[in-house]
N, C-alpha and C positions, 0 to 999 in steps of 0.2 A: 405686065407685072414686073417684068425684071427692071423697067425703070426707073416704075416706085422703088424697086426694094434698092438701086443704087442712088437716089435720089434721096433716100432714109440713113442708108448706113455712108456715105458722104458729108451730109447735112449734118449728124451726128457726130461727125470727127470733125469736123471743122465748130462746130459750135463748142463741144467739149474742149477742144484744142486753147481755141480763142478764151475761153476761160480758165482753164487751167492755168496754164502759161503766163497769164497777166496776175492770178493771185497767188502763185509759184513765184513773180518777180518781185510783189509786196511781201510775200514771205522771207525769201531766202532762203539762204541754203538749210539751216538746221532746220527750220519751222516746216519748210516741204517735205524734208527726210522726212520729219517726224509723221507728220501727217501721211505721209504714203508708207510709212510701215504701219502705221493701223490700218490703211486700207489692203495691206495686203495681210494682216490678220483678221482683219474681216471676211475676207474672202475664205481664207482657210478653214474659220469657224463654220460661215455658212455651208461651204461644201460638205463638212464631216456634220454638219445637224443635218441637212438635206438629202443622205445617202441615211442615214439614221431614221428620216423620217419617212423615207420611200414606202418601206412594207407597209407601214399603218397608212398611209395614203392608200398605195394599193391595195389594203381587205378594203379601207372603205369605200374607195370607188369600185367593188365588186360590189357593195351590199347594194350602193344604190342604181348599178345598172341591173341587178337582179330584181329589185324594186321599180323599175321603170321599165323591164320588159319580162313580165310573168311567163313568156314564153320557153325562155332560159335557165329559169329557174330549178329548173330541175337536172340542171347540167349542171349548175354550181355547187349544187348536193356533192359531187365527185371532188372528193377533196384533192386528189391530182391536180387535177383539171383547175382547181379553185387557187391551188398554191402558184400554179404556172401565171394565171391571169394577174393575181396580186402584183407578183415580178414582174411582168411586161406592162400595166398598169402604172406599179408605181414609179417605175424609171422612166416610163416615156413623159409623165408630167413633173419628175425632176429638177429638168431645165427652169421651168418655166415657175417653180417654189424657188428656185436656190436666187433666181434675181431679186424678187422683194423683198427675201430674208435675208441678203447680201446687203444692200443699201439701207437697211433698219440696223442691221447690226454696225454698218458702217457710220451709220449716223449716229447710232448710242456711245460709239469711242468718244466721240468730241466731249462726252461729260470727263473722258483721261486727257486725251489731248488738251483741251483748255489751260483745266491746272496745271500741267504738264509746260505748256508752250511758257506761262505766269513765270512756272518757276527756274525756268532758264533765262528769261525775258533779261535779264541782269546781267549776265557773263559775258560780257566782251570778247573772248577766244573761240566762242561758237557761233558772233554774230559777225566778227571783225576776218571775214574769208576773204580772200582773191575772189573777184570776179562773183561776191556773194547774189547778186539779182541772175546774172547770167545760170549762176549752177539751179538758184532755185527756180528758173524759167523752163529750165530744161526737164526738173523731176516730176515740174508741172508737164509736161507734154506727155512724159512718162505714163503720170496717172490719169492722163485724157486718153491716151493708145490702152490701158489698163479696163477703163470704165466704158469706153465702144466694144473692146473685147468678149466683154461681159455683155455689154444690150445687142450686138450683132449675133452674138451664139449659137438662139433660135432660126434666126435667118440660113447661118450655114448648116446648122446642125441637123436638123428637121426635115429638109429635101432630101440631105444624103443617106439620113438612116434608111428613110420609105426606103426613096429607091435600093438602096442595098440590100434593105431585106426582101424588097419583091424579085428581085433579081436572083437571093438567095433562096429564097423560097418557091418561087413560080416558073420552075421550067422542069417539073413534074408533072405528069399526068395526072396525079392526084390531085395538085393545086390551078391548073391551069383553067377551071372553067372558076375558079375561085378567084383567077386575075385576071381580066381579060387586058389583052395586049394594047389596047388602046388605053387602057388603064398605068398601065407601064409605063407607055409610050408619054402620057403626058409626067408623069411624074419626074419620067429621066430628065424629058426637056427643065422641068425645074432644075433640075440638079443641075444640069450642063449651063447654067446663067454664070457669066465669070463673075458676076459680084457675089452671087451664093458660095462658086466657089474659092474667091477670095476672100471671104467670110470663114467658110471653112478651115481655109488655111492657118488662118488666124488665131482664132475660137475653137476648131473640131478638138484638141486634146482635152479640155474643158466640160465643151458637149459628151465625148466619146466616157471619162471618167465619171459622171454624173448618170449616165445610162449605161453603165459596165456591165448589173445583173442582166439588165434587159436583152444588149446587145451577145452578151455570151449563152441566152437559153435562147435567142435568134438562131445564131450559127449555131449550136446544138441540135436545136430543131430545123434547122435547114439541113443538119446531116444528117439526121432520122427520117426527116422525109424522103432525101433522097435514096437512101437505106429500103424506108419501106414500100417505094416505089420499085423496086427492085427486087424487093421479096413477094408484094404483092401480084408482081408480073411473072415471078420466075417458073420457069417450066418443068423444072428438076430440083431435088433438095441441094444439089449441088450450086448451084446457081442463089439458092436462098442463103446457103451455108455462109460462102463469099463475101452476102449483104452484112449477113449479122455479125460476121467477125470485125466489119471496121467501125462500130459502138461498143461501149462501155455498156455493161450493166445496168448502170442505174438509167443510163439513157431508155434503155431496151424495155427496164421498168417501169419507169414515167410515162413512155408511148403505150403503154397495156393497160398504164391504171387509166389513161387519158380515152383511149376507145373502147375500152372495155363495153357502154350502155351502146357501140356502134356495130360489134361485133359482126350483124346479121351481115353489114354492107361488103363486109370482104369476102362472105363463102356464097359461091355462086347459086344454093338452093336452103332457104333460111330456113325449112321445114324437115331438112337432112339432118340424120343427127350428128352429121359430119359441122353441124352449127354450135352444138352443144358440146364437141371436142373441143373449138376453138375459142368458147370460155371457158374452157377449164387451162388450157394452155397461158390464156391472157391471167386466170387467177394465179397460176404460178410465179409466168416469166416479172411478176409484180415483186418476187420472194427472190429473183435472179441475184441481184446483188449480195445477199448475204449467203446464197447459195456457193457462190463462186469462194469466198472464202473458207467454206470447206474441202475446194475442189483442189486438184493438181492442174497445170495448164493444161495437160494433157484428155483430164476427162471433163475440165470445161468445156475442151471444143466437141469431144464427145458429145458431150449433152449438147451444144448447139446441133449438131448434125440430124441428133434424133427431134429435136426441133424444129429445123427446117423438112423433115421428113413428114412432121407433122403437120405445118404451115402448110406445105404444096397436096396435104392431102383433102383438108381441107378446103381448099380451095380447087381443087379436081380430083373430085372424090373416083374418079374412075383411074386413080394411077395408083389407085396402090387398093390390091383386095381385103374386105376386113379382116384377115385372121393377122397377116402379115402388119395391117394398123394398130390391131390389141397388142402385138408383142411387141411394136414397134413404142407404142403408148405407155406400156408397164415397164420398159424399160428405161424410162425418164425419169431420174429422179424429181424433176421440176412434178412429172403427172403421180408420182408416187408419195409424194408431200402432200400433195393435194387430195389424193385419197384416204390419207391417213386421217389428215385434219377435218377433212368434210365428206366423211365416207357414205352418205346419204344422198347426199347432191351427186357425188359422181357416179354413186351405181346409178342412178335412174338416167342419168349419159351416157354411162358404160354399157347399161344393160341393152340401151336400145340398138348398138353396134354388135354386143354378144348374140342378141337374137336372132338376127341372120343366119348364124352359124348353127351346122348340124349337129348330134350326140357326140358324132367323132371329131368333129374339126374342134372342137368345144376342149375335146378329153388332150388331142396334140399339142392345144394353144396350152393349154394346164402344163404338158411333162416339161414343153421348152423354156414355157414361164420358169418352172421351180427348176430346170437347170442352169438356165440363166441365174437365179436367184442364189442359187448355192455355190456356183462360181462368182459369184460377186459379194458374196456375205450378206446379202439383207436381212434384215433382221423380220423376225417371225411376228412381231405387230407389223409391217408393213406390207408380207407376203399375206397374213389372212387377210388383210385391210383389204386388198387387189384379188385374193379368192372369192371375196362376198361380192364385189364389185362386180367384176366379171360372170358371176352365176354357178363359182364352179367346185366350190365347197358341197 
């Protein structure tokens, strides 16, 4: 493969070269200028319609891979989930719109160019240059390196994205039976091709700017994987605590609305109602972002801690006893939002955790609640919101 592909982007420059060059030398100098500043307004137009056209690319290549595999379909319901694919969608087939629309719109300048070239065709001071065939041979070569830059793109662009996101993405537990290493392993060898990557070198700012959204909810998601690889392992809330601090919010939010329908696969007993904690956590930390901005930094990290408290409970439900969970749980403003707004849903969650509990552990989990509550100010709809929830009104 590699040498076709040097065999291609060779043959390419030298052919383009050999032409340019020769009608860059019937041109001259003004007629080349001219001609290679609309190609390079060409290119500019195309890139900014092509970054414009991404997203409506991307919904509609969701509609019809949702359409071509009914199996899915019910995963694209998840508007999360549906907004992500748009993005990575519409930028990874970016490259490969912005070339056709680059050489159409290039070729529609010539109806300015023509007139254009007409109406200088006369002036003597713009035809009459030093070494006028030479400069225009030259702007010709210019716009042959110009126009291979543009068709080689794909070639560097394309090995090195894979491989970088699998690289970013695949050395998680999580993801690793989702890449397998032989997988990898051939990918890199493409990338490692010196004409791919002297192709890259060439073209990658090109490639890299045309796949910007893509490329930055890549590394985004390659740091929440790594994240929740790490909160998903963790053994203590402290160890989860650590994960969550080094994402953003709305990251934190994106990952919750995105697994949300997967919830059952992270708590180790999908029939505990320690399963049914851990959508209600996901329906909040969905609200994290706008949460934070009523927060101090200070009781953001707070609420992450009671979070990660929560994360490692559900997920080993023998580390932490129910009563110390309830208080742990009403003390979140993330699970106390949640209460408020869908107090129906979470008591039949809540209830099945309260019901463990005896007359009296019921009556202790009630006095630390409402002192907790009243050293914190909450406000009396979200105190009885968590009374009826709990069983204890």
């Amino acid at each position: 493969m590699s040498v076709i592909l040097l065999v291609y982007s060779l043959a390419l420059l030298v052919i383009t070269c050999a032409i340019c060059i020769y009608i860059g030398i019937r041109r001259g100098t003004f007629n080349s200028a001219l001609r290679f500043g609309f190609f390079l307004v060409s290119g500019i137009l195309a890139f900014i319609i092509t970054r414009l056209l991404s997203p409506v690319l991307g919904n509609a290549l969701v509609d019809a891979l949702g359409s071509m595999a009914e199996e899915i379909t019910f995963l694209l319901e998840n508007p999360a989930l549906r907004d992500v694919l748009k993005k990575v969608l519409g930028g990874i087939v970016a490259p490969l719109v912005f070339l056709p629309l680059f050489f159409v719109i290039d070729k529609l300048t010539f109806f300015a160019y023509v007139p254009l070239r007409k109406k200088f065709a006369d002036r003597q001071p713009l035809h009459n240059i030093p070494h006028d065939k030479v400069f225009g041979g030259v702007l010709g070569g210019v716009l042959a390196f110009c126009i291979t830059l543009s068709c080689v793109m794909p070639i560097g662009g394309y090995p090195q994205f894979v491989s970088q996101t699998l690289n970013q993405i695949g050395n998680t537990t999580l993801t690793k039976k989702l890449v397998p290493e032989d997988v990898k392993s051939s990918v890199d060898e493409v990338a490692g091709y010196g004409i791919v990557k002297a192709d890259y070198a060439v073209s990658g700012w090109l490639f890299n700017g045309l796949t910007a959204d893509t490329r930055a909810f890549v590394t985004e998601a390659a740091n929440l994987i790594t994240v929740a690889d790490r909160v998903v392992s963790a053994q203590n809330p402290e160890e989860a605590f650590d994960a969550l601090q080094q994402v953003p919010p709305q990251t934190i939010a994106t990952f919750a609305s995105v697994i949300k329908s997967s919830v059952t696969d992270l708590v180790s007993d999908s029939d505990s109602p320690f399963s049914g904690l851990a959508g209600l956590l996901l329906d909040g930390l969905q609200d994290l972002p706008k949460l934070q901005e009523s927060l101090s930094e200070e009781e953001y990290k707070k609420e992450l801690q009671l979070v990660s408290t929560l994360v490692t409970a559900a997920q080993n439900p023998k580390s932490i006893k129910t009563k110390e969970l309830l208080k742990t749980a009403v003390s979140s403003k993330i699970v106390q939002n949640i209460i408020v707004t869908n107090s129906d849903a979470v008591a039949a969650e809540i209830s099945a955790l309260a019901s463990t509990m005896s007359a009296k552990e019921k009556k202790e989990v009630k006095q630390e609640i409402q002192e907790y509550f009243e050293q914190n100010k909450v406000s009396d709809d979200v105190a009885n919101a968590v009374y009826r929830a709990l069983g204890l009104q």
